[in-house]
C-alpha positions as CSV (number, residue, x, y, z in Angstrom):
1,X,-247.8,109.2,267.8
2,X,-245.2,111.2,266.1
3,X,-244.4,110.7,262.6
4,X,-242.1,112.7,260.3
5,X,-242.3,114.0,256.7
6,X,-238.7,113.9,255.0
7,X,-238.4,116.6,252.0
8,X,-235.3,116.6,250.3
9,X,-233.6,120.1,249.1
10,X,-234.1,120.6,245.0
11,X,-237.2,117.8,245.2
12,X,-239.6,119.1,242.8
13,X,-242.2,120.8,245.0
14,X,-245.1,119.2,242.7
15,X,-244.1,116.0,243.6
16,X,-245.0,116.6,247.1
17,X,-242.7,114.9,250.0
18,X,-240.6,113.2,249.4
19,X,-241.5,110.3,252.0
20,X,-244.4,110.6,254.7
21,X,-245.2,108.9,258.2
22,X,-241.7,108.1,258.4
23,X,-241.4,106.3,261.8
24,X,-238.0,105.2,261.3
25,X,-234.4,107.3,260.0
26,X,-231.6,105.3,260.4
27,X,-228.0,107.0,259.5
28,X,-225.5,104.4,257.3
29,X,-222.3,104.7,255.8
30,X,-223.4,106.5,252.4
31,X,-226.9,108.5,253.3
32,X,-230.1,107.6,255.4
33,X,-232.7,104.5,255.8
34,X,-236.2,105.6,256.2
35,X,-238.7,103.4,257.3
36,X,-242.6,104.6,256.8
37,X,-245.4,103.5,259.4
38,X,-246.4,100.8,256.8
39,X,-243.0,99.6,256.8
40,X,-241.9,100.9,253.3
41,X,-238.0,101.2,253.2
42,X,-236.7,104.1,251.0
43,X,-232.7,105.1,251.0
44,X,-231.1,108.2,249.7
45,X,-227.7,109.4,249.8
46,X,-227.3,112.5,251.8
47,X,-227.2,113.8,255.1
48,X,-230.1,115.7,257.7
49,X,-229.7,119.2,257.1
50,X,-232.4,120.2,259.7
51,X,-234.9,118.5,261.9
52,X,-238.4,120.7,262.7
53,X,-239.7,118.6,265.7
54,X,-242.6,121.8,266.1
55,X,-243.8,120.8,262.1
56,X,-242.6,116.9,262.3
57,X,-240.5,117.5,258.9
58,X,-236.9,116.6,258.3
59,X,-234.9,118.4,255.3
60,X,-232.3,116.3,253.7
61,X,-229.5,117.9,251.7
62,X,-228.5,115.0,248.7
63,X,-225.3,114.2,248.1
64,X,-224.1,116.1,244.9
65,X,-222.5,114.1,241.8
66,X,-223.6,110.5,242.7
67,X,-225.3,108.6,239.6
68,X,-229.1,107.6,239.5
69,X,-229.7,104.0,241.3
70,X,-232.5,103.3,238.8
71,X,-234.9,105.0,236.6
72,X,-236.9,106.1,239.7
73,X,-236.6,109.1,241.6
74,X,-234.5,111.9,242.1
75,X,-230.6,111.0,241.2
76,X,-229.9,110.2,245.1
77,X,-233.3,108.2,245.8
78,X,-233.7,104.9,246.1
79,X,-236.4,102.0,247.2
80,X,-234.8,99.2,249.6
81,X,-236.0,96.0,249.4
82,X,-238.2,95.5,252.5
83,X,-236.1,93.7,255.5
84,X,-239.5,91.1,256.8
């Protein structure tokens, strides 16, 4: 089984990852839909800036000058309600 660890560029590095065991990245109109093994959904506006398939990790670049979706999070991040 391969599963990914997203880290997004300017995350705080003592916050860790930024998502892990992502199974699922799904592109959409303003950013990317990750999906974890356990089936937590997690959005953030940006785009893949680089995929290691040797170290399983994906680095997302945000998109710069968007507004904080709630009080959670780095200013691009957001939780999506689970689609079961």
């Amino acid at each position: 089984m391969c599963l990914a660890r997203v880290d997004v560029m300017d995350w705080p590095c003592d916050q860790g990852a930024f998502m892990s065991d992502v199974a699922r990245i799904e592109a959409v109109s303003d950013g990317l839909v990750l999906t974890s093994l356990m089936g937590e959904v997690r959005e953030i506006r940006g785009r893949i800036r680089s995929i290691d398939f040797m170290k399983s990790v994906v680095l997302v670049e945000p998109q710069k000058g968007r507004e904080r979706d709630d009080g959670n999070g780095p200013p691009t991040a957001r939780t999506a309600p689970n689609p079961k």
